[in-house]
LOGUKE-350224 format. One record per atom (N, C-alpha, C): residue in one letter; x, y, z. Coordinates in pm, whole numbers, padded with zeros to 5 digits, always signed. Each point is the difference from the previous one (the first is absolute). Layout:
BEGIN
aXYZ
...
***
This chain:
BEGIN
x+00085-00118+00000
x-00085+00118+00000
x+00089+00123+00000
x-00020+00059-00123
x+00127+00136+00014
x-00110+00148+00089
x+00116+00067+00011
x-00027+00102+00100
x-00115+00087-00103
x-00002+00011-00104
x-00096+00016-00083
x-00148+00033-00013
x-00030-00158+00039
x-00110-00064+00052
x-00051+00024+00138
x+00048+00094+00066
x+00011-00014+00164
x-00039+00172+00003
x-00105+00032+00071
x-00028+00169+00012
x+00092+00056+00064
x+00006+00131+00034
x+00095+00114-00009
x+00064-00045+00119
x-00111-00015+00092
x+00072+00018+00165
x+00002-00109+00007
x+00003-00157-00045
x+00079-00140+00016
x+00152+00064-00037
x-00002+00052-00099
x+00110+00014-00054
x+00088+00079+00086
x-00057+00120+00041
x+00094+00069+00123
x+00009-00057+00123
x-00081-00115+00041
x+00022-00102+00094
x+00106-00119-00020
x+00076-00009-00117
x+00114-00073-00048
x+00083+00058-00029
x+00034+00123-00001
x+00099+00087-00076
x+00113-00032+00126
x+00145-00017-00050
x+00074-00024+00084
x+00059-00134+00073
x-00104-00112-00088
x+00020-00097+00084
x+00025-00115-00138
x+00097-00087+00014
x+00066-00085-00101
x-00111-00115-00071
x-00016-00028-00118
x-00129-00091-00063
x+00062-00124+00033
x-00072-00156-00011
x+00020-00105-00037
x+00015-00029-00087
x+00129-00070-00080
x+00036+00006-00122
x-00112-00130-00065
x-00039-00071+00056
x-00112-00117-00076
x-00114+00063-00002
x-00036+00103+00090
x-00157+00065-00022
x-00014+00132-00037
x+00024+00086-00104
x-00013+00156+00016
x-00081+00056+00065
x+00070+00100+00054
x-00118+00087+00138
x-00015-00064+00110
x+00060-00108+00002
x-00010-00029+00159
x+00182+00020+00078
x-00032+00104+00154
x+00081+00020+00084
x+00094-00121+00027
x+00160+00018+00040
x+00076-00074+00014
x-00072+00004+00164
x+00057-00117+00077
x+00002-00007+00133
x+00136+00055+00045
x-00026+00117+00104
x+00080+00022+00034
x-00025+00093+00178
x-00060-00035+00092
x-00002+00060+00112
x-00148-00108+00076
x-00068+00134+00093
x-00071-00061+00088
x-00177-00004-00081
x+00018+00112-00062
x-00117+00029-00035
x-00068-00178-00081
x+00100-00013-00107
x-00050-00107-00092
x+00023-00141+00102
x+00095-00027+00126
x-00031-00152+00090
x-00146+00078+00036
x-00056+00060+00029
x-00114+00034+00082
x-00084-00045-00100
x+00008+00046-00120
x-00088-00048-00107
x-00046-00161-00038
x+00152-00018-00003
x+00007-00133-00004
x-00102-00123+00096
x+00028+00081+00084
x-00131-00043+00154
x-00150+00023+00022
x+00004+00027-00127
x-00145+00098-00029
x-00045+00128+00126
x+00110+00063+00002
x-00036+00112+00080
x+00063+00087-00090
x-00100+00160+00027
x+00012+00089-00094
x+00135+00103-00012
x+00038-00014-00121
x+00159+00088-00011
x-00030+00164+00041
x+00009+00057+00107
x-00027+00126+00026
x+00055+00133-00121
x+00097-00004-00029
x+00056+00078-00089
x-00028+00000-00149
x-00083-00111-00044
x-00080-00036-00094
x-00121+00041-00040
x-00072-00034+00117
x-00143-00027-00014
x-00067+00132+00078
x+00084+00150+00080
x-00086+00096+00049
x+00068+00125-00080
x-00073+00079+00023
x+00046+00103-00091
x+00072+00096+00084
x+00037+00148-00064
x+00057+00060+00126
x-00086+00049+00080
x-00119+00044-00024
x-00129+00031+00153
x+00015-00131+00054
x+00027-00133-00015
x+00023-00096+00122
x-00164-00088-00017
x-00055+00008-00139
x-00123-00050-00031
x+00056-00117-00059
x-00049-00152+00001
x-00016-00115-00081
x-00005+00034-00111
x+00056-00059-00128
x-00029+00051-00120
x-00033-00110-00083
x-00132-00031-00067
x-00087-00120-00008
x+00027-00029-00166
x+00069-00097-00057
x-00005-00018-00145
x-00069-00012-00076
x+00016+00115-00092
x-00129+00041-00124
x+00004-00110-00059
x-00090+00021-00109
x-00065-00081-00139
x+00140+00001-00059
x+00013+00078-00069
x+00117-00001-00071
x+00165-00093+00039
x-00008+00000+00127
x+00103-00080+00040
x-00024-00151+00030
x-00129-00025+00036
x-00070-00131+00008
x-00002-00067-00174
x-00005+00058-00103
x-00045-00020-00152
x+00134+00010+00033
x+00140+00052-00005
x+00140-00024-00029
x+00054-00149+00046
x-00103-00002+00146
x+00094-00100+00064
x-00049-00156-00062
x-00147-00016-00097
x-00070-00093-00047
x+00079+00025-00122
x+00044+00085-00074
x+00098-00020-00156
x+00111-00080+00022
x+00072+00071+00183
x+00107-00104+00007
x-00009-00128+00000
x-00089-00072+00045
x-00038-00116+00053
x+00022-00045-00161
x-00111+00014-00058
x-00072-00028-00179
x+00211+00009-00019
x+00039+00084-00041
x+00148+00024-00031
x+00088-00158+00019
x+00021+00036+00155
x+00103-00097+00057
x-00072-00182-00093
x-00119+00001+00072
x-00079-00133-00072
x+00019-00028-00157
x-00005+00066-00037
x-00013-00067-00180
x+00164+00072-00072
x+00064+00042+00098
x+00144+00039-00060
x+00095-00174+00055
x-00001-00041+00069
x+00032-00133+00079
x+00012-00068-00133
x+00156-00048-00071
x+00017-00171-00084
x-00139-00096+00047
x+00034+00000+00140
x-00092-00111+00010
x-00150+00004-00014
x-00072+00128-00005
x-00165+00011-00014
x+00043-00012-00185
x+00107+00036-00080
x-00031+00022-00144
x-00004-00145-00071
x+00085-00039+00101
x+00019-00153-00026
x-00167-00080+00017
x-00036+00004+00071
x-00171-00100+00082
x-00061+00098-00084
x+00006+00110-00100
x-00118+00076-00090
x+00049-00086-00120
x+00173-00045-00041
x+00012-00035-00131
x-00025-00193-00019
x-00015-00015+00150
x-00018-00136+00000
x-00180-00017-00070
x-00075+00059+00057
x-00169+00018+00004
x+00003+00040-00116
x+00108+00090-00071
x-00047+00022-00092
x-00018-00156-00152
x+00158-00067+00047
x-00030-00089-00093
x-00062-00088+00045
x-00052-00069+00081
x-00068-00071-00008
x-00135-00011-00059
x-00080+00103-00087
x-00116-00038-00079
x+00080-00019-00154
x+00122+00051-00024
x+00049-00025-00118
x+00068-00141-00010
x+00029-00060+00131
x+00021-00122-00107
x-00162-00087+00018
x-00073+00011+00096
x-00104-00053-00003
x-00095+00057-00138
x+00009+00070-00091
x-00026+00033-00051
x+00036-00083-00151
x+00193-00010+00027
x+00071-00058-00123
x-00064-00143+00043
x+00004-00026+00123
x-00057-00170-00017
x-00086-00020-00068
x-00129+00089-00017
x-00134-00083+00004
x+00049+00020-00173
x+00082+00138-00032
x-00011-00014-00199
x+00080-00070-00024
x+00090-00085+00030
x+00085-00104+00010
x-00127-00161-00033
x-00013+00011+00112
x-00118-00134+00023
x-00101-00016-00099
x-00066+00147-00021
x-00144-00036-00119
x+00052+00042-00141
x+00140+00051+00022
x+00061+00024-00160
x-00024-00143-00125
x+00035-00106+00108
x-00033-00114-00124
x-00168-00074+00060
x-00070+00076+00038
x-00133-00071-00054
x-00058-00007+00153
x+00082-00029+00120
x-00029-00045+00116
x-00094+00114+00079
x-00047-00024+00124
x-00076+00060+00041
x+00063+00049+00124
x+00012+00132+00071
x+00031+00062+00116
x-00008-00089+00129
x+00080-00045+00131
x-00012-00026+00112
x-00042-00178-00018
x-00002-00050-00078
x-00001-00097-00048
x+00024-00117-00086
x+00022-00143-00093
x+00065-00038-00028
x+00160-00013+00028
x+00085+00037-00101
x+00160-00052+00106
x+00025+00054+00071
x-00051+00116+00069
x+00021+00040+00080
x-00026-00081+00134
x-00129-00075+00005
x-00020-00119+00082
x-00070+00103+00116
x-00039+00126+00020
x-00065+00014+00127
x-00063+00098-00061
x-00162+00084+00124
x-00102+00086-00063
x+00090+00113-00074
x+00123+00050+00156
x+00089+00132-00046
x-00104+00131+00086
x+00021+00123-00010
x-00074+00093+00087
x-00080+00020-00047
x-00086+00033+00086
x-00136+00070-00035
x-00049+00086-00186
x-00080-00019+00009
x-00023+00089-00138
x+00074-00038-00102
x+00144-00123+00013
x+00096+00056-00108
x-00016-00085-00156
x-00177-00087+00003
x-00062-00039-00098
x-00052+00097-00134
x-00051+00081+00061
x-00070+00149-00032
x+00152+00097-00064
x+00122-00024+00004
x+00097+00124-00046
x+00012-00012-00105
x-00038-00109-00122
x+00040-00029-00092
x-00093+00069-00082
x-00146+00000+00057
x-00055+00062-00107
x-00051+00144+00001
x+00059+00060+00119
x+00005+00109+00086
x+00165+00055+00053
x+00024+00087-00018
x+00158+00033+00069
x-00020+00066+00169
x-00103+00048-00020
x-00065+00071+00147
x+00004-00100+00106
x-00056-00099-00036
x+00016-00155+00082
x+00121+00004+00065
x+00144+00045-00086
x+00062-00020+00102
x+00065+00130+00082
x-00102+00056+00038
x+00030+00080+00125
x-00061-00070+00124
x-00159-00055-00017
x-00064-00090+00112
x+00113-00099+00025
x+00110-00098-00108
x+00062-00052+00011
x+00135-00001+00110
x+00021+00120-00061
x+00151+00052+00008
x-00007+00003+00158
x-00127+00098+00075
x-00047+00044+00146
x-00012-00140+00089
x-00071-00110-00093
x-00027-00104+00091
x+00115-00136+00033
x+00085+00048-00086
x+00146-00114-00023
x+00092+00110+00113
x+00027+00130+00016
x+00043+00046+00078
x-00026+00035+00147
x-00166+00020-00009
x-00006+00004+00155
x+00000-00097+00144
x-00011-00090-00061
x+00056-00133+00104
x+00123+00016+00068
x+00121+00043-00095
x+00088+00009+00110
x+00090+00109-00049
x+00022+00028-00174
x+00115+00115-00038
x-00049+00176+00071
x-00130+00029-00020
x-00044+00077-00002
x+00024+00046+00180
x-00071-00084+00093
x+00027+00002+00121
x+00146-00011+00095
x+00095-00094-00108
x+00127+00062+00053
x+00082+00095-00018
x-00031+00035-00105
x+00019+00123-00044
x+00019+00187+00119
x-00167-00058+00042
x-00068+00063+00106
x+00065-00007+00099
x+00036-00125+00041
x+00021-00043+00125
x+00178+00069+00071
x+00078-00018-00139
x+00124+00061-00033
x+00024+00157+00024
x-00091+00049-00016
x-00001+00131-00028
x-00092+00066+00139
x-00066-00086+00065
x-00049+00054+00118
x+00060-00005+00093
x+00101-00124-00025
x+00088-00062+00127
x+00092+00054+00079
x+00089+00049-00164
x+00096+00119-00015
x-00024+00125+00087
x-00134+00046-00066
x-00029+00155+00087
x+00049+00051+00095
x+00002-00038+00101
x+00032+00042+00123
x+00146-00020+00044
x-00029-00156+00023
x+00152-00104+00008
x+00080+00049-00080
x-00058+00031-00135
x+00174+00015-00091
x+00031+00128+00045
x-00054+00120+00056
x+00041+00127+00041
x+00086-00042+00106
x-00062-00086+00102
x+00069+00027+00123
x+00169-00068-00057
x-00064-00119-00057
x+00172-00067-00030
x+00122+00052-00052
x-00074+00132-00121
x+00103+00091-00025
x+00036+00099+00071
x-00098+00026+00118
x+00083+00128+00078
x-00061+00117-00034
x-00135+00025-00060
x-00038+00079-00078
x-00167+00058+00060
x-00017-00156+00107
x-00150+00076+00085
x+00009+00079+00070
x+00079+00044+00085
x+00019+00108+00067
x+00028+00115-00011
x+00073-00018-00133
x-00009+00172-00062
x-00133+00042-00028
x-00051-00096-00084
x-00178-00006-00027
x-00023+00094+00131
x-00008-00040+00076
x-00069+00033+00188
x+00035+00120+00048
x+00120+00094-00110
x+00000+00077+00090
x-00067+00129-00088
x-00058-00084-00124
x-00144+00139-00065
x-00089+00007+00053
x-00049+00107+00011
x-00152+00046+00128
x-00107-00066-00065
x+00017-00064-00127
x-00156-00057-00019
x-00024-00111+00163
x+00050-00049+00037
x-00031-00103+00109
x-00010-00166-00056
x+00035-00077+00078
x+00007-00135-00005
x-00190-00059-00078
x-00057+00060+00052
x-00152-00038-00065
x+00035+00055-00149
x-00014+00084-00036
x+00010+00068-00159
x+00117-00104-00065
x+00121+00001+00025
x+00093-00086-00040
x-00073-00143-00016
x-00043-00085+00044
x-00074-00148+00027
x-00134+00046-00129
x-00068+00073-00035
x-00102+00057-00043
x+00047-00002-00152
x+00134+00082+00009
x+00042-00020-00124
x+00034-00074-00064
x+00111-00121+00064
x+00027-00135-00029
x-00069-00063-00049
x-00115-00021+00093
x-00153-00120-00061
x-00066+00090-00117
x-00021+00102-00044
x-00009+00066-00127
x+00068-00029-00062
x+00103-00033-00044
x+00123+00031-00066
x+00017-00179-00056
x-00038-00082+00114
x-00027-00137-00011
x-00140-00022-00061
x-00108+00070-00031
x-00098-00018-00012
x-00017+00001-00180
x+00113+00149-00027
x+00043+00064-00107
x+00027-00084-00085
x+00129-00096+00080
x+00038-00151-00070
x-00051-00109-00025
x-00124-00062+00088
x-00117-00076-00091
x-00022+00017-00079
x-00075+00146-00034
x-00068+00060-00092
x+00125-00012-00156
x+00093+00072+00036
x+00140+00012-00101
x+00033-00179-00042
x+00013-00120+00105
x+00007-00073-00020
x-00125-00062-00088
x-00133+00007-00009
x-00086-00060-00046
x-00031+00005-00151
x+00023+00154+00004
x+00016+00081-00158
x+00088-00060-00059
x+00140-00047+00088
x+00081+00010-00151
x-00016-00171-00046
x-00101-00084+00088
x-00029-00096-00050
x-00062+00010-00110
x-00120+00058+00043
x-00111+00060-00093
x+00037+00039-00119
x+00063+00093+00018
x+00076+00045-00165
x+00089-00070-00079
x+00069-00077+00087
x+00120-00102-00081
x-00105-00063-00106
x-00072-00080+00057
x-00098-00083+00002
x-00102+00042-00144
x-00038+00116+00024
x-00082+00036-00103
x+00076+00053-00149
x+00121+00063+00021
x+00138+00001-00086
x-00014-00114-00109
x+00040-00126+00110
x+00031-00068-00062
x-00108-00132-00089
x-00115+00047+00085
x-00123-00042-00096
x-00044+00003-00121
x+00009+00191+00050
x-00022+00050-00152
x+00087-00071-00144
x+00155+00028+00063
x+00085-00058-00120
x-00036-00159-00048
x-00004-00068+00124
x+00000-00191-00061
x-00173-00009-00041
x-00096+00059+00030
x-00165-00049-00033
x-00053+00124-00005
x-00110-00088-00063
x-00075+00123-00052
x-00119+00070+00126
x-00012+00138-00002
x-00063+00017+00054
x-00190+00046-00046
x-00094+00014+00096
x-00141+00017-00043
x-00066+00025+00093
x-00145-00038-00060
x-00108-00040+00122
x+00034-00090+00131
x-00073+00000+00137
x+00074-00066+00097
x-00118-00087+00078
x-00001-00162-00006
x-00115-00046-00017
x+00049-00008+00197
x-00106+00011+00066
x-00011-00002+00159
x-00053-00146+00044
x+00051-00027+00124
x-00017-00103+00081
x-00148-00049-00003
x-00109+00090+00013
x-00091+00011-00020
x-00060-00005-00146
x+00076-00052-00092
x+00004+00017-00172
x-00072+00078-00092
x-00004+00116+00095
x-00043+00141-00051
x+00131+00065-00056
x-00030+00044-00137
x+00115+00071-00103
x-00009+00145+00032
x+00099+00072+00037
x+00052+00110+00032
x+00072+00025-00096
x-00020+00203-00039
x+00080+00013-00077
x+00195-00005+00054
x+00067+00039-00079
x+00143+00012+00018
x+00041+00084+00137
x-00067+00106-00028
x+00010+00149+00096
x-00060-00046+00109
x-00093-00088+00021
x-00087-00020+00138
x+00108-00112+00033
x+00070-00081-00083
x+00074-00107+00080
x+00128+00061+00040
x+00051+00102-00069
x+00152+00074+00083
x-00090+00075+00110
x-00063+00078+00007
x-00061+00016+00146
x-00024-00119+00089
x-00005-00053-00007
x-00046-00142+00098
x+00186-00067+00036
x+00045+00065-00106
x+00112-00074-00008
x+00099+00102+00107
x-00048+00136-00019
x+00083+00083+00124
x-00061-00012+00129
x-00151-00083-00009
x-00069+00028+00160
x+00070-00115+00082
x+00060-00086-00086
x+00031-00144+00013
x+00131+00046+00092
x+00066+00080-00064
x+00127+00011+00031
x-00002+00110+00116
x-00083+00061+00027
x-00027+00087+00107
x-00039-00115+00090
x-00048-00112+00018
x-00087-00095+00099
x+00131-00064+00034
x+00060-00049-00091
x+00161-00041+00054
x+00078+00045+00101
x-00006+00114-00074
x+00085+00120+00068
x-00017+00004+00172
x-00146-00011+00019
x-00073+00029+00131
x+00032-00138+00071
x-00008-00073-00104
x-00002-00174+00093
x+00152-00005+00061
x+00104+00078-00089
x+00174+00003+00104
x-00022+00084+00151
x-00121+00062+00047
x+00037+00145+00059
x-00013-00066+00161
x-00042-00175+00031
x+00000-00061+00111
x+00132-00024+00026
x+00076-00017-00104
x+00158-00064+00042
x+00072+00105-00010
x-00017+00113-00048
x+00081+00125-00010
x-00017+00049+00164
x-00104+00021+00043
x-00004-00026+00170
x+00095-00064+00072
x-00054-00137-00039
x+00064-00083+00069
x+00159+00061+00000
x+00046-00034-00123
x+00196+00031-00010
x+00015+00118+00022
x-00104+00106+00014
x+00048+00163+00100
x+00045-00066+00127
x-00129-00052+00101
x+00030-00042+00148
x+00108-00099+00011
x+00029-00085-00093
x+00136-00086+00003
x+00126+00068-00002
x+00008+00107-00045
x+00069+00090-00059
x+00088+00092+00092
x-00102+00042+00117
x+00021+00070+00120
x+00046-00109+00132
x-00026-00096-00029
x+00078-00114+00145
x+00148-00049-00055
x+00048+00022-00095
x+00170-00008+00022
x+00076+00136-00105
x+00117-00006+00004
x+00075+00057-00089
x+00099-00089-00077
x-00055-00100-00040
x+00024-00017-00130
x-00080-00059-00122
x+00038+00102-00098
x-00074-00001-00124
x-00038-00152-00020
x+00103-00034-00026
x-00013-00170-00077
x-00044-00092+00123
x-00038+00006+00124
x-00064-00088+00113
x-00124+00068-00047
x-00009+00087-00020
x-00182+00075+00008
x-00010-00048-00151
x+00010+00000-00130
x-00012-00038-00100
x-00045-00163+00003
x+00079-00054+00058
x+00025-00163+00005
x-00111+00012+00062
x-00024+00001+00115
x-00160-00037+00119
x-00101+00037-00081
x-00006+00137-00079
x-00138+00023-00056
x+00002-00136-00128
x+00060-00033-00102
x-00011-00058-00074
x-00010-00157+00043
x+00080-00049+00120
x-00066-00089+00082
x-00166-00009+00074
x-00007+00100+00007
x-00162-00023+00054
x-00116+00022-00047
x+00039+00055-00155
x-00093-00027-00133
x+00035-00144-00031
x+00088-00105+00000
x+00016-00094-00030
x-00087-00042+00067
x+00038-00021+00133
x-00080-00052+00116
x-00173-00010+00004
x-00050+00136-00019
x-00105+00008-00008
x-00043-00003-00148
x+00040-00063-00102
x-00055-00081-00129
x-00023-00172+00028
x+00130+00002+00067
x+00009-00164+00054
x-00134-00053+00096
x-00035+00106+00079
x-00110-00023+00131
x-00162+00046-00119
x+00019+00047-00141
x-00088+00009-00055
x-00051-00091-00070
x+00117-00094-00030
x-00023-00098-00090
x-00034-00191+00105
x-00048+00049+00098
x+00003-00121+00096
x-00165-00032-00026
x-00065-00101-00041
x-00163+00057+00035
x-00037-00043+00150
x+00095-00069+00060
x-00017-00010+00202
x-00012+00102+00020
x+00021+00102-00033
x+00067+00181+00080
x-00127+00104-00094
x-00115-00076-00051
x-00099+00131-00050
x-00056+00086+00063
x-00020-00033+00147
x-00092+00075+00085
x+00110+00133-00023
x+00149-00014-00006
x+00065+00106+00030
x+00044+00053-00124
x-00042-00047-00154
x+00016+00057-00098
x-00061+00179-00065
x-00122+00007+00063
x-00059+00111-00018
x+00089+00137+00059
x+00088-00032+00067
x+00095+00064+00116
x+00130+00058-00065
x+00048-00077-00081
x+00104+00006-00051
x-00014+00118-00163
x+00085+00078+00034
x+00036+00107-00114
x-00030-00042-00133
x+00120-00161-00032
x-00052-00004-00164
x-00134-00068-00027
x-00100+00025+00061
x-00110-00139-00040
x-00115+00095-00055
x+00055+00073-00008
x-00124+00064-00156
x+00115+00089-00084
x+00116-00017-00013
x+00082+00025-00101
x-00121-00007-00153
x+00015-00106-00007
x-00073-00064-00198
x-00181+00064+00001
x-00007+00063+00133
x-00150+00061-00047
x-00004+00103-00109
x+00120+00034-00039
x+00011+00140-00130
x-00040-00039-00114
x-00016-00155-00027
x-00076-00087-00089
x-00137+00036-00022
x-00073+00042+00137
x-00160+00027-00034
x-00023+00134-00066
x+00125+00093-00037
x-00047+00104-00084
x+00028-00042-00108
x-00024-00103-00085
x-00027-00053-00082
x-00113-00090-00023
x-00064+00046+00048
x-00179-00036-00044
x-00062+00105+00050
x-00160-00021-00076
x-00066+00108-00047
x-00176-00096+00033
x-00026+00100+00155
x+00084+00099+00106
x+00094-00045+00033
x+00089+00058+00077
x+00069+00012+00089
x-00027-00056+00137
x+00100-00152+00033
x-00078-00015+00143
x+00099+00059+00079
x-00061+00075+00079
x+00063+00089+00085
x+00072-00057+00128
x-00098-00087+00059
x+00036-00053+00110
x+00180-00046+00052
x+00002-00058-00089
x+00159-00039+00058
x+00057+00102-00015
x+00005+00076-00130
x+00066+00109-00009
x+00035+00094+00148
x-00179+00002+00061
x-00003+00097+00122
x+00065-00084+00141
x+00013-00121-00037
x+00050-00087+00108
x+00136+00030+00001
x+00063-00035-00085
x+00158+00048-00028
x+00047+00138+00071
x-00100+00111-00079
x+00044+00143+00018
x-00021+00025+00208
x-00077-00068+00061
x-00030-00001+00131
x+00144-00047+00102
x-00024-00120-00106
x+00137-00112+00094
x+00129+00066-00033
x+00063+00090-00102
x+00111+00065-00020
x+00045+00144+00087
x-00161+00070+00002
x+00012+00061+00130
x-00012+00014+00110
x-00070-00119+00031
x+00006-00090+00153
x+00158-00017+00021
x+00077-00051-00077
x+00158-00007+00015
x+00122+00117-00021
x-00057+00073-00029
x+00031+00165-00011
x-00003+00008+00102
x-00127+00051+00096
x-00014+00063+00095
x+00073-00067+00154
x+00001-00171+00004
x+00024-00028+00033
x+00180+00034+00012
x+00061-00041-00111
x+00137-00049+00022
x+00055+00192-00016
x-00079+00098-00051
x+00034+00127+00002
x+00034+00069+00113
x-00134-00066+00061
x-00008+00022+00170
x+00128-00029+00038
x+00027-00136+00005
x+00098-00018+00060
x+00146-00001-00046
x+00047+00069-00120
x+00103+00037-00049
x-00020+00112+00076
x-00062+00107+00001
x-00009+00097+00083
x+00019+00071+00102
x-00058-00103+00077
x+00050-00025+00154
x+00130-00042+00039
x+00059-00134-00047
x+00131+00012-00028
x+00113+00102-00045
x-00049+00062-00064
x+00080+00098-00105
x+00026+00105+00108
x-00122+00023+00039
x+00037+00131+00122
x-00011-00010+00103
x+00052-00131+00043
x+00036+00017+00169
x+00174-00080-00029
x+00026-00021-00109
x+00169-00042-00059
x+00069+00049+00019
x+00084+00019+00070
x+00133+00015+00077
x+00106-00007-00160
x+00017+00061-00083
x+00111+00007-00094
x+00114+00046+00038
x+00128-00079-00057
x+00115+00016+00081
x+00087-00046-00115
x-00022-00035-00103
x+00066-00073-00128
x-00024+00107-00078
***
């Protein structure tokens, strides 16, 4: 976040004091003010003005400190890397299926020897198909670790570099900072889902032909009504990551290190697919984050059954609020010292 981005009097509230060379605009540590910070107690020489009043962080510096976040996140090898991975994966699923029905054969079937994902019967005579495709071969597990990577990091990877505590000693406060993160993580579903979406439809267009879009319900939709359905699809995705993006915030805040908080979140999406796939363990399936994942399927019939849809969108922020809560609480009663 450059000084730029930061209003007049942030800026004369830093003047004088050395940046972090990994974060622009953030204060070197160097005295009592920033350990105090560090402790979540307030840096006096910071945060009052000269009448000796609290000085409460505007809009403008709250919107700087959410660019940084967005910044640091999608500037990272490793987030460009988990966008270029998502990205190919509808292109070769894509080269498979024109591979497979190039000499006569039929999609997800014959030598291939198994059904194959969802929808991916329908791409051959449709290219749109494989975006439903592309979404439902990834969200089982690429799409969510993805997530899980990038939520894990948040916190943990600050503290591991040495870099949360400078964070701590800007007057936005430990709540606004946490606020921004899970935005910024939220940002990346969304960023992550699209560039499925688009790979996907890219590469449709080029291998099949595209048209009319016959629905689950085998009502024919025009083209334009099925790329709308096809972005609501990808918006429903998007929403179905926002339980585990929780989750790997609050994982995120109980150690300082990146790659222990990375590893546990992506372990306990494992975990809880494994406890999904038991049918002994149904009473406790309704419970679990991914178990209306594949409801983005019902916006593909005509109506629209809503229900799971609204089941999903409930249970994702049932786990929001929950694991937000308690990233939260953690976050600001944390003793930072790394």
């Amino acid at each position: 976040m450059s000084r730029a981005e930061l209003p007049q009097d942030e800026q004369a509230g830093r003047a004088g004091h050395r940046e972090h060379p990994d974060r622009p605009g953030l204060p070197g540590l160097h005295g009592r003010p920033e350990r105090e910070a560090a402790r979540g107690e307030p840096a006096p020489d910071r945060d009052r003005g000269l009448d000796g009043a609290r000085r409460r962080p505007g809009p403008l510096w709250t919107l700087g400190l959410f660019r940084s976040e967005l910044g640091v996140t999608f500037r990272r090898w490793r987030t460009l890397a988990l966008l270029a991975v998502l990205a190919a994966v509808p292109l070769l699923v894509g080269i498979a299926v024109r591979i497979e029905t190039g000499d006569g054969g039929s999609a997800g079937g014959g030598g291939g020897g198994g059904e194959g994902p969802p929808f991916i019967g329908q791409v051959t005579n449709n290219g749109l198909f494989l975006v439903f495709t592309a979404l439902a071969a990834t969200l089982p597990f690429f799409l969510p670790m993805a997530v899980g990577v990038v939520a894990g990091d948040s916190v943990a990877g600050e503290a591991s570099a040495g870099t949360l505590r400078y964070l701590l000693v800007a007057p936005a406060g430990r709540t606004r900072l946490l606020l921004a993160k899970f935005t910024a993580i939220l940002v990346f579903c969304l960023a992550a889902t699209l560039t499925v979406a688009v790979s996907a439809l890219a590469t449709g267009a080029l291998l099949f032909p595209l048209g009319e879009v016959t629905l689950l319900s085998g009502t024919t939709v025009s083209l334009a009504d099925g790329m709308l359905r096809a972005v609501a699809i990808a918006v429903a995705v998007a929403v179905s990551l926002v339980g585990l993006a929780a989750l790997g915030l609050f994982v995120s805040t109980l150690t300082n290190s990146g790659i222990a908080a990375m590893a546990t979140t992506v372990g306990l999406l494992i975990t809880v697919q494994i406890l999904g796939a038991i049918p002994q363990l149904d009473a406790i399936h309704p419970y679990l984050f991914p178990h209306h994942w594949m409801s983005f399927a019902d916006l593909l019939r005509d109506p629209v059954y809503w229900d799971d849809l609204l089941d999903n969108l409930r249970l994702q922020g049932l786990y929001a609020a929950v694991f937000g809560s308690a990233a939260w609480a953690r976050f600001t009663a944390r003793d930072i010292t790394v």
